[in-house]
C-alpha positions in Angstrom: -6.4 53.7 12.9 -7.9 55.1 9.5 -6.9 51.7 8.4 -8.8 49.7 10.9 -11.7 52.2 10.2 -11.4 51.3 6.3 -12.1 47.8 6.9 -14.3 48.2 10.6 -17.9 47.4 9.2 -16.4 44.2 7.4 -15.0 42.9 10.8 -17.7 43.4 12.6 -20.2 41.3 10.2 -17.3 38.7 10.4 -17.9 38.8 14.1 -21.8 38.5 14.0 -21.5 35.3 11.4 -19.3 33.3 13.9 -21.5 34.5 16.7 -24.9 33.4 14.9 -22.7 30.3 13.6 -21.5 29.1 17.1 -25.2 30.0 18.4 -23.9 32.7 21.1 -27.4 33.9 21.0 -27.2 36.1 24.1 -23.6 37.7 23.2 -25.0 38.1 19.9 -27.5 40.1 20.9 -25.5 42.7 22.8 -22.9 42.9 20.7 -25.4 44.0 17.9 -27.0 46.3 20.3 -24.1 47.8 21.1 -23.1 48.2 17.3 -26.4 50.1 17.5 -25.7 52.3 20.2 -22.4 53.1 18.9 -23.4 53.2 15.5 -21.3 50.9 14.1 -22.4 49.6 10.3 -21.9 46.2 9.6 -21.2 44.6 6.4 -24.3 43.0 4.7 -22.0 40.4 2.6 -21.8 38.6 5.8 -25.0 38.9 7.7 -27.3 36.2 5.8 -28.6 33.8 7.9 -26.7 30.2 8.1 -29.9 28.4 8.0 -31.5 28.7 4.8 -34.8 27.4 4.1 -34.3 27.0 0.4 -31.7 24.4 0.9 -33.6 22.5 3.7 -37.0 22.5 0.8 -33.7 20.8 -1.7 -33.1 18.5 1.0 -36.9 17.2 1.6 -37.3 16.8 -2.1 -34.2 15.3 -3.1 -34.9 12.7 -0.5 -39.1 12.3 -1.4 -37.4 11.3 -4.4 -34.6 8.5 -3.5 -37.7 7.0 -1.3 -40.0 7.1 -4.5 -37.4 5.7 -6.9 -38.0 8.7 -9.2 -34.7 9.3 -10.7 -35.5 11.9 -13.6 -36.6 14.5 -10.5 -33.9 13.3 -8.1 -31.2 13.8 -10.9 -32.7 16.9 -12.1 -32.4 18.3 -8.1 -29.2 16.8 -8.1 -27.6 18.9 -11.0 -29.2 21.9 -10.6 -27.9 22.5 -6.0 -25.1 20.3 -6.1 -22.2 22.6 -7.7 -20.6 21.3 -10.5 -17.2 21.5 -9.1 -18.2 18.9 -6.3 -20.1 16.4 -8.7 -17.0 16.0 -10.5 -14.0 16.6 -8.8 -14.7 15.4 -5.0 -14.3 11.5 -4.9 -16.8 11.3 -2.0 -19.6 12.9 -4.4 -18.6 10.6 -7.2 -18.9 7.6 -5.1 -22.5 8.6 -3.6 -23.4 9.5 -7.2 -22.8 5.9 -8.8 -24.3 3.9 -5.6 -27.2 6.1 -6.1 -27.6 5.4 -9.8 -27.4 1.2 -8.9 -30.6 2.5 -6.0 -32.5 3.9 -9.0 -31.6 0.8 -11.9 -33.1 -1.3 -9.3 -35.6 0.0 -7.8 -38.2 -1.7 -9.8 -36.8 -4.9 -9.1 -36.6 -4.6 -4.7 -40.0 -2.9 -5.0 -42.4 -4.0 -7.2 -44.8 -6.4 -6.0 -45.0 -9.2 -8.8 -42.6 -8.8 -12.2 -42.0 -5.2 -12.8 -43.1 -3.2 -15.7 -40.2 -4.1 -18.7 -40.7 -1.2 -20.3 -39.7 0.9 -17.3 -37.4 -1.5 -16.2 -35.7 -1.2 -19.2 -35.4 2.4 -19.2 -33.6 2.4 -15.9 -30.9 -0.5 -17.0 -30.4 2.2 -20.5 -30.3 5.2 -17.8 -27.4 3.4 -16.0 -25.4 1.7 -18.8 -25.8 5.4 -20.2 -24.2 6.8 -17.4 -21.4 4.0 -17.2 -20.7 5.2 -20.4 -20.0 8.7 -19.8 -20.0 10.3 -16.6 -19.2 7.1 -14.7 -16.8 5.6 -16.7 -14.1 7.6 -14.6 -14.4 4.7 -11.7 -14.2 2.0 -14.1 -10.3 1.5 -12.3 -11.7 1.6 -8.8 -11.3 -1.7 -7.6 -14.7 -1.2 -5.7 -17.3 -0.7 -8.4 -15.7 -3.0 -11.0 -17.9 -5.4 -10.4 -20.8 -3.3 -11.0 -20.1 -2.3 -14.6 -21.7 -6.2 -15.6 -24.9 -4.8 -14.0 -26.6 -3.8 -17.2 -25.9 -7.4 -19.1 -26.6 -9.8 -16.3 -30.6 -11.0 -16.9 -31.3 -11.8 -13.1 -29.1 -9.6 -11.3 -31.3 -11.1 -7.8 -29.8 -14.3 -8.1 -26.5 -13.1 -9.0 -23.8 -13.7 -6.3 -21.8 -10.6 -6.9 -24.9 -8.3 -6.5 -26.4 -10.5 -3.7 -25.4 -7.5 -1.2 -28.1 -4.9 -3.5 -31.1 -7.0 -2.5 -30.4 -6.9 0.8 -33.0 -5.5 3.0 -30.3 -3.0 4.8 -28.5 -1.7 1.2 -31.1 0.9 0.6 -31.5 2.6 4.0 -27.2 2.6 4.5 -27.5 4.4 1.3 -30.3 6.6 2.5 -27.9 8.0 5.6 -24.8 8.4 3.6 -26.6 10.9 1.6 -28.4 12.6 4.4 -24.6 13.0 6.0 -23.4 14.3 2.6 -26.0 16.6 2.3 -25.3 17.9 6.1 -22.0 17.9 5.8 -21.9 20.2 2.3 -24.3 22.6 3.5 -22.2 22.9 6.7 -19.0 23.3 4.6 -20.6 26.3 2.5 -21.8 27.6 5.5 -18.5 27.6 7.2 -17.4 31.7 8.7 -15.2 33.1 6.8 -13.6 33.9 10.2 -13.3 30.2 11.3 -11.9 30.2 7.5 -9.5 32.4 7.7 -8.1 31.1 11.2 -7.4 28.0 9.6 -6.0 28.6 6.3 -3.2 31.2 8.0 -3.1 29.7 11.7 -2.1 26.2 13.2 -1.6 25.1 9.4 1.3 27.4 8.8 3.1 25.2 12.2 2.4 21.8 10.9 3.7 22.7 7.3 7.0 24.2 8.8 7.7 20.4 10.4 6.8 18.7 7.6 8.9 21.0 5.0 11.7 20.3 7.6 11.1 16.5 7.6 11.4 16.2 3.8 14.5 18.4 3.7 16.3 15.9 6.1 14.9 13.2 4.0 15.5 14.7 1.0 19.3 15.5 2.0 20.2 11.7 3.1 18.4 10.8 -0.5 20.6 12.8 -2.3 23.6 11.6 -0.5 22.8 8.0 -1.8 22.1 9.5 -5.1 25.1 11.0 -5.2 27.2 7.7 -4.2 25.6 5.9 -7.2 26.2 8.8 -9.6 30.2 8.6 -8.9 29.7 4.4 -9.4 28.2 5.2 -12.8 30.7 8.0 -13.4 33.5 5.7 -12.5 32.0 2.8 -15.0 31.4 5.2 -18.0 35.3 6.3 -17.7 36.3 2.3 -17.8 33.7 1.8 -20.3 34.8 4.9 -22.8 38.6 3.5 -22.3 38.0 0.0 -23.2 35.6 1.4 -26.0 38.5 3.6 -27.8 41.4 0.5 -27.3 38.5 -1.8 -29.0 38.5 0.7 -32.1 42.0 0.8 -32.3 42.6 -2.7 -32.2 39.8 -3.4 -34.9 41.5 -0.6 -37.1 44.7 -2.7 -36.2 43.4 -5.8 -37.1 41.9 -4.9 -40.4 45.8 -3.9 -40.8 46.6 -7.5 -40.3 48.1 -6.5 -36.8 47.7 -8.6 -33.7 45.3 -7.5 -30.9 47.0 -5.1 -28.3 47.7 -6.5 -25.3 46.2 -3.4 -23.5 42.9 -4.4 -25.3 43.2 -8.2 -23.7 43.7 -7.0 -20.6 41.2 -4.5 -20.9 38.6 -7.5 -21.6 39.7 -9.5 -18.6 37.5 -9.6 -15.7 38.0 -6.5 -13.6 39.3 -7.0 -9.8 36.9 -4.5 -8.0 38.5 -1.9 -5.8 38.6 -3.1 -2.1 35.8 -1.8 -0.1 37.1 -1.5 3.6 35.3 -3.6 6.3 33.1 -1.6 8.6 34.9 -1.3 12.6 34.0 -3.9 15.5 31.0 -3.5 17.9 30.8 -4.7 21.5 27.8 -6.6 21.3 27.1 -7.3 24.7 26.8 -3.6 25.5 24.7 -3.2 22.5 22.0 -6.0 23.4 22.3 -5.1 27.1 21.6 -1.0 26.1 18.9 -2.3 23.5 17.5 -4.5 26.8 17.4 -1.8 29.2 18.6 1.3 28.0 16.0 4.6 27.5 13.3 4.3 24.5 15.4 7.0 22.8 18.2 5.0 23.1 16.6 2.5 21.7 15.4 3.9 18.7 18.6 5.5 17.8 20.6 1.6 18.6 18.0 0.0 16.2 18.4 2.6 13.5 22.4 2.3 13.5 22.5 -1.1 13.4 19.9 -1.3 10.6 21.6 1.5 8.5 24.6 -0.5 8.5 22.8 -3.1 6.8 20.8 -1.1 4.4 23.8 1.2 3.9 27.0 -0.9 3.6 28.3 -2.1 0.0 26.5 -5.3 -1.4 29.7 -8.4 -1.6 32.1 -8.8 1.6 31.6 -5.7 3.8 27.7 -6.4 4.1 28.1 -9.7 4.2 30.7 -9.1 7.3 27.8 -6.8 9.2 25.6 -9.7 8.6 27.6 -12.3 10.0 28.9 -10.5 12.7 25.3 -9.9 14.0 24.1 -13.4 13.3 27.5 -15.3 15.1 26.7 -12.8 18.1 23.1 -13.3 17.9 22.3 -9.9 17.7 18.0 -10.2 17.8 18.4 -12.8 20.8 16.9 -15.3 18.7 18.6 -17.9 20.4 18.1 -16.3 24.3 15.7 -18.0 26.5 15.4 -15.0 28.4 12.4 -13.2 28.8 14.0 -9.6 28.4 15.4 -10.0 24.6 15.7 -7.6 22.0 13.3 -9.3 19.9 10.8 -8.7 23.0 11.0 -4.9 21.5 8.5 -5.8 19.1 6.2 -5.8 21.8 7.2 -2.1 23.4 5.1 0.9 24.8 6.9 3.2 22.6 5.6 3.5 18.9 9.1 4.6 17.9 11.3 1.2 19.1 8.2 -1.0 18.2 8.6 0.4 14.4 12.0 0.4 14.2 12.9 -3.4 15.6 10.1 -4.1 12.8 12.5 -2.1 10.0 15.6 -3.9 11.7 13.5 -7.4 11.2 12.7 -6.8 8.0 16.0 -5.8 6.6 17.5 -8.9 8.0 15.1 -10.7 6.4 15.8 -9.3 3.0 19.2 -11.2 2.8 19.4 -15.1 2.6 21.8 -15.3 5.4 19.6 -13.5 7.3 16.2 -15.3 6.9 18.3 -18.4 7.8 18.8 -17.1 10.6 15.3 -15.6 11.7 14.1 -18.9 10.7 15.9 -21.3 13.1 12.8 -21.8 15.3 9.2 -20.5 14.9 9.6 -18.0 17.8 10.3 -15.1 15.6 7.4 -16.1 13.2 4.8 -16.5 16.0 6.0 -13.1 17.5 5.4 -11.4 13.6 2.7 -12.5 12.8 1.1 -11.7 16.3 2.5 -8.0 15.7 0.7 -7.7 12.4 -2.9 -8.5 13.5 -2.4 -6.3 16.3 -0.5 -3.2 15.3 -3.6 -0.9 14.2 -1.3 2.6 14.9 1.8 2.7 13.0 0.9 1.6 9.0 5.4 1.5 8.7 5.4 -0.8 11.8 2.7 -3.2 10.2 4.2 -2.4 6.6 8.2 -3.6 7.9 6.5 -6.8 10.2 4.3 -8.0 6.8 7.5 -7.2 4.6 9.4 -10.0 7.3 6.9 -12.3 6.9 6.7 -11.9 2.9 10.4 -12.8 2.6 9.8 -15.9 5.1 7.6 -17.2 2.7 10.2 -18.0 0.4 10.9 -21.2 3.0 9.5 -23.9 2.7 9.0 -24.6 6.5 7.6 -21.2 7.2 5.5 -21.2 4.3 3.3 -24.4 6.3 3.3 -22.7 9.1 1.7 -20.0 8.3 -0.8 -21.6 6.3 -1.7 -23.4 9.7 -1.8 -20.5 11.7 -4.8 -19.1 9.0 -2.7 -16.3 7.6 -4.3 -16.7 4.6 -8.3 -15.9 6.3 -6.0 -12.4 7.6 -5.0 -11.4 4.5 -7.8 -12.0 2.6 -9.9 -10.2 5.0 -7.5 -6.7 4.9 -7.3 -7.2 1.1 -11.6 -7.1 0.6 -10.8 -3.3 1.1 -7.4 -2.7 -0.9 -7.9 1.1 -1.5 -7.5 1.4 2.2 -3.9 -0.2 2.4 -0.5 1.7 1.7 0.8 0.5 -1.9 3.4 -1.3 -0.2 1.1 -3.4 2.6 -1.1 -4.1 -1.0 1.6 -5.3 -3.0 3.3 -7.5 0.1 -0.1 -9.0 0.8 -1.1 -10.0 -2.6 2.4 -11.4 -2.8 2.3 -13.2 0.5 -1.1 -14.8 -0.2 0.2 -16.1 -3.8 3.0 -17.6 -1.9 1.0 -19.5 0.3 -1.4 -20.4 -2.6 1.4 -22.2 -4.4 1.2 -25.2 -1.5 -1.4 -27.5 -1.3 -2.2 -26.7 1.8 -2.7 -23.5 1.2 -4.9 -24.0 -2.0 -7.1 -26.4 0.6 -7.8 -23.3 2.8 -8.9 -21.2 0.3 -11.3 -23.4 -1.0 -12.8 -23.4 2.5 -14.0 -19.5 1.3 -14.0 -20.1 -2.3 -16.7 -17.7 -3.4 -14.9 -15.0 -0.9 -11.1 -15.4 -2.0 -12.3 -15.6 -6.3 -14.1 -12.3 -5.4 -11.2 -10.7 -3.5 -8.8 -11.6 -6.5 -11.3 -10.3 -9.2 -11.5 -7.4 -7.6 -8.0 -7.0 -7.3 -7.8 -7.8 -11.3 -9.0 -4.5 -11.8 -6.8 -2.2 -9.0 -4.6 0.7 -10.3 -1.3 -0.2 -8.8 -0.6 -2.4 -12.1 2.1 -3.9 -9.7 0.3 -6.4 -8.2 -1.1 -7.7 -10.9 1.8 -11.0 -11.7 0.6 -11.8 -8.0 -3.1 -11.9 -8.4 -2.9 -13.6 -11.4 0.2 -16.2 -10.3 -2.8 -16.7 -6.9 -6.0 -17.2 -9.2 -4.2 -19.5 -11.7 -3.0 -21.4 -8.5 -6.0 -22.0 -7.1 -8.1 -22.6 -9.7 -6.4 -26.4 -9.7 -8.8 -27.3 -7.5 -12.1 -28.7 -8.8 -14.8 -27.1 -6.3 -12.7 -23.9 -6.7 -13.5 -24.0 -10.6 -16.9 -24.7 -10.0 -17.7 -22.1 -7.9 -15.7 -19.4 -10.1 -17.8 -20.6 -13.2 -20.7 -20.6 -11.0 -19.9 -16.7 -10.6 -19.3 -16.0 -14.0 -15.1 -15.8 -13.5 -14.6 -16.2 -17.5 -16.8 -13.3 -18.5 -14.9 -11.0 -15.8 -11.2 -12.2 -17.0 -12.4 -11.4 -20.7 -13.2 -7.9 -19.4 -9.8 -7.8 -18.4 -8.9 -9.2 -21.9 -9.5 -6.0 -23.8 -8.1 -3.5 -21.7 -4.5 -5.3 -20.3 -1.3 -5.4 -21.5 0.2 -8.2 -24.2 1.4 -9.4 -21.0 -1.3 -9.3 -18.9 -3.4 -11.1 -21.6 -1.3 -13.6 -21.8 -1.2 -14.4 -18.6 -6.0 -14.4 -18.4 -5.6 -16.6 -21.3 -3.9 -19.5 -19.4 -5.9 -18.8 -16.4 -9.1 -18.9 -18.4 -7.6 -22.2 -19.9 -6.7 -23.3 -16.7 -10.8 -22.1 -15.0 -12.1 -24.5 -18.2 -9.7 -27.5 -16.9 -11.1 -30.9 -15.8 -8.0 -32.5 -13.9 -8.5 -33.4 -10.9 -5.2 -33.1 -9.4 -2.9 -30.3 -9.1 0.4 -31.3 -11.5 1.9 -28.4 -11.3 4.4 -27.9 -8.8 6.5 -31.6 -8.3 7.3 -32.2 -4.5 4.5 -29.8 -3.2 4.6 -30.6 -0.1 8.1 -31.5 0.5 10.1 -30.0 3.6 13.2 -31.0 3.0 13.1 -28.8 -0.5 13.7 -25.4 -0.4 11.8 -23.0 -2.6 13.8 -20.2 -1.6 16.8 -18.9 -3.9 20.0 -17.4 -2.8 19.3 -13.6 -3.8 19.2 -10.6 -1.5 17.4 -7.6 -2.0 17.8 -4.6 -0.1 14.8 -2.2 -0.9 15.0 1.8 -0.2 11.6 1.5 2.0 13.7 0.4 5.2 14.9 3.7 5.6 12.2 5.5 3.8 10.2 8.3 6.8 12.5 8.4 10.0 10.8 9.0 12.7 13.5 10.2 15.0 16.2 13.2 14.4 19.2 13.3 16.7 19.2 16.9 18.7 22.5 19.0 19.2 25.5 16.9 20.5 23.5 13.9 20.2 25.2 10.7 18.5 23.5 8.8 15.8 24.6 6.5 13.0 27.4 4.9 12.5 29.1 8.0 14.6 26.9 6.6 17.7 28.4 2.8 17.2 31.8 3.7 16.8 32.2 5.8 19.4 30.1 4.2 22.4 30.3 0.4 21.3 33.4 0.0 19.4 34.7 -3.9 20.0 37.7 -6.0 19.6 37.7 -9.0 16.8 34.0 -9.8 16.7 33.8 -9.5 12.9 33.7 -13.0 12.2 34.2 -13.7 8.6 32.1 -16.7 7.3 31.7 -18.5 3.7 28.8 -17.5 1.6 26.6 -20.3 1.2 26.3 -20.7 -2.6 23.0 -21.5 -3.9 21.1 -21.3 -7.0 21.1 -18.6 -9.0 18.3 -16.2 -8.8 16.1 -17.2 -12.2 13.6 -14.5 -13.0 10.2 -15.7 -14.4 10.0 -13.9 -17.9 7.4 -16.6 -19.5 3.9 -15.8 -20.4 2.8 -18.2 -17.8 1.3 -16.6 -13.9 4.0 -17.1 -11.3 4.7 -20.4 -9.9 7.0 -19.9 -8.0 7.9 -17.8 -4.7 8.8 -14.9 -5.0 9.4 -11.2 -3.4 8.4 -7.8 -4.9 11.6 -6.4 -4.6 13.2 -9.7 -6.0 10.1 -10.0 -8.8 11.2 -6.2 -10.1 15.0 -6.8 -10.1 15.0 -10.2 -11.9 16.3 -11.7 -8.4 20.4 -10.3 -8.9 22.8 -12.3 -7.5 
């Protein structure tokens, strides 16, 4: 009691400033009567009123000023209410900042009635190259206001095509209302009760952590098992490689003694027969496709997620390769089943959870040769992907595993033409005009998708239909901070700049001077790669010699490397409960089968050549595949 006492006249004023906060005017008013009667103190820390005029004069003026265009007063407010804390560290402030300092360089130009004074016109352009300079030169990465940073140098930024969206009449009034709603929305937040505070910082918070902490640990705890599988490979390989190491100085020793080589040393050199890896049990396939077909969602899920593990988690060479064809001669995905209950009709489920997780399945088939052959026997699975990815606007890992699929398609020839029919290239250019909005992995599969498709004449024809709008979508992405996209933007620009009208509209829109920004800042690489671009933008041929047999069917672009990357299995959605099978323990104990492990030559192909030249891409390829130098 003395301790509620101690603190009584505190609580109560944090009772009042949620009452006056929530506008319980007539509670408010007895409870402070009451406090009255009772004599009850309350605290005076918490009793000022929410709605403070001084902030709503700030307010008028600040925006008095953004309507007169005089930035030395709208700057000077700016400073002195906005707290330094938010000017520099919140990204929406910084954002609303540098649009507002573009308002100010040209408001002379949108608002004067004839030519505008040059004197003040060039004091604004100084004002705003001064800030690019300093304070704004932390953006100068953000895809978004790349372009902007040519403002200052171009002499008619009106006529200019990558400013053409300043001048128009709606720019200045969107601006207007994002910084009324900033300004609401930080007074509210000061404003906030410390009660309503309080509540959430030791409340519902403290729940949602707990599930989250015990989502990474399960995470974290299958990622260490894999980590610790590799560790014991490498162990094992530094023991053979110490052993064959010490019999090499021996020998040497031996041989400066004019003594023959051991022969423990010559058979330490010869190729090394890799221990046997066991070939994973049998599965009844027809009970797994019917179960997948009409089994619970939970079922389902946890089907899908076996069967994909075993892909993702069995030894690269013959046991993987068994898995593979063993789902392929039993036609696991239905690809071959005219019926209209498949398993590759999952895709189009109710449940989030299967719809996701046929997507991961697809995907990880699709990351093996064998497997995109077999996905890629008719269009049907194609036409169902690509129909998934423009609609699946809920689950970013659904869309992410469905746009993985299709990115590995593209290594086929035949695929790659249909898609460019079916306009893939309008949807991807259309998601990537906002890049900061996309997962890195839906980024780095898009750009390398669309390079794909640009590499075919056909697809190099339907970009030129939207030149101006697929050169500005790559510039832009010139400049992005996940550097790991850029072999694909560049491999895309250098692609389609073959085509005439798609070099005259890029000089048109001054495409050299942006690449030669990019000139200073990149890489030896990256440099070398703008340079034969820019050599390439300055070209007069009028046809594409590039790529021999362009449009050829019967040729196949693809090569014979598989790539299994950890982002099939990264986030699980699902967690088996107590006494509930999952894994490999659910397969092999509810679908075991007799002899359908049907062993089946690898197709041998080319070897998987990675592109180390200075020269953009020019030829299909994967991300995964791209960063591992396509191993055989």
């Amino acid at each position: 009691m003395v301790d509620v006492l101690a603190h009584e006249s505190e609580l109560l004023g944090l009772v009042k400033e949620y009452l006056d906060f929530a506008e319980f005017e007539d509670t408010l008013k007895t409870f402070l009567k009451e406090c009255k009667i009772k004599g009850k103190p309350l605290s005076k820390s918490t009793c000022g009123s929410l709605r403070d005029p001084k902030s709503l004069k700030f307010q008028r003026d600040l925006l008095a000023a953004f309507d007169s265009g005089d930035q030395k007063v709208f700057f000077r407010l700016w400073e002195e209410h906005i707290p330094r804390p938010i000017r520099d560290g919140d990204s929406l402030a910084q954002k609303l900042e540098f649009y507002l300092h573009i308002h100010f360089a040209i408001y002379l130009l949108k608002h004067s009635a004839g030519r505008p004074d040059k004197e003040d016109l060039d004091e604004r352009i100084s004002y705003f190259k001064t800030y690019l300079e300093t304070k704004g030169a932390a953006l100068s990465q953000t895809t978004e206001f790349l372009p902007f940073y040519a403002l200052p140098f171009v002499p008619n930024p009106m006529v200019h095509p990558s400013f053409k969206e300043l001048f128009q009449d709606s720019w200045t009034p969107e601006l207007k209302l994002k910084l009324e709603k900033f300004l609401a929305l930080m007074f509210k937040a000061s404003n906030t009760p410390k009660l309503l505070t309080l509540y959430k910082e030791n409340g519902q918070s403290n729940k949602d952590m707990l599930q989250q902490l015990h989502q990474q640990l399960v995470e974290a705890e299958r990622r260490s098992m894999t980590y610790l599988k590799r560790y014991n490979r490498i162990q094992a390989d530094y023991h053979n490689l110490i052993g064959v190491t010490a019999e090499l100085v021996d020998s040497l020793e031996a041989t400066v003694s004019g003594k023959m080589a051991s022969t423990m040393l010559r058979a330490s050199l010869a190729p090394v027969k890799l221990k046997d890896v066991p070939l994973l049990p049998s599965l009844d396939y027809e009970k797994l496709k019917k179960d997948l077909v009409l089994g619970s969602d939970r079922l389902k899920a946890f089907l899908l997620q076996a069967l994909r593990w075993r892909l993702t988690t069995s030894h690269p060479g013959e046991q993987r390769e068994t898995v593979l064809q063993a789902y392929i001669s039993n036609d696991l995905l239905d690809c071959h089943s005219p019926s209209q209950r498949s398993v590759l009709q999952l895709l189009q489920s109710k449940s989030e959870v299967v719809r996701q997780y046929t997507a991961r399945l697809i995907n990880a088939f699709a990351s093996l040769a064998e497997g995109r052959r077999y996905l890629a026997q008719s269009t049907k699975v194609l036409r169902m992907l690509e129909e998934r990815l423009k609609e699946e606007d809920k689950d970013v890992v659904a869309r992410e595993n469905v746009l993985g699929a299709l990115q590995k398609f593209s290594l086929r020839r035949p695929l790659q033409t249909a898609m460019i029919q079916d306009g893939l290239i309008f949807w991807l250019i259309d998601i990537l005009k906002e890049p900061d909005c996309l997962s890195d992995y839906t980024l780095e599969y898009s750009v390398a998708l669309l390079m794909n498709l640009c590499l075919r004449s056909a697809g190099k024809n339907m970009c030129a239909k939207v030149a101006g709008l697929v050169l500005k979508v790559l510039s832009d992405l010139l400049g992005h901070e996940n550097h790991e996209i850029q072999p694909y933007v560049n491999g895309a620009l250098y692609s389609i700049l073959s085509i005439p009208s798609i070099r005259e509209e890029a000089r048109a829109m001054g495409m050299e001077d942006i690449l030669r920004c990019f000139i200073k800042e990149g890489n030896a690489e990256m440099i070398r790669q703008i340079e034969f671009i820019i050599k390439q933008l300055n070209s007069e041929e009028l046809l594409d010699g590039v790529l021999e047999s362009d449009d050829d069917e019967d040729e196949d672009d693809e090569e014979d490397h598989d790539t299994m990357e950890a982002d099939l299995d990264k986030d699980e959605l699902i967690q088996p409960q107590l006494g509930e099978l999952s894994g490999e323990k659910l397969l092999t104990t509810e679908y075991l089968g007799i002899m359908t492990n049907t062993g089946k030559a690898r197709r041998k192909g080319t070897a998987g050549v990675q592109w180390g030249g200075p020269e953009p891409l020019r030829r299909p390829v994967t991300p995964s595949g791209h960063r591992t130098g396509y191993p055989a």
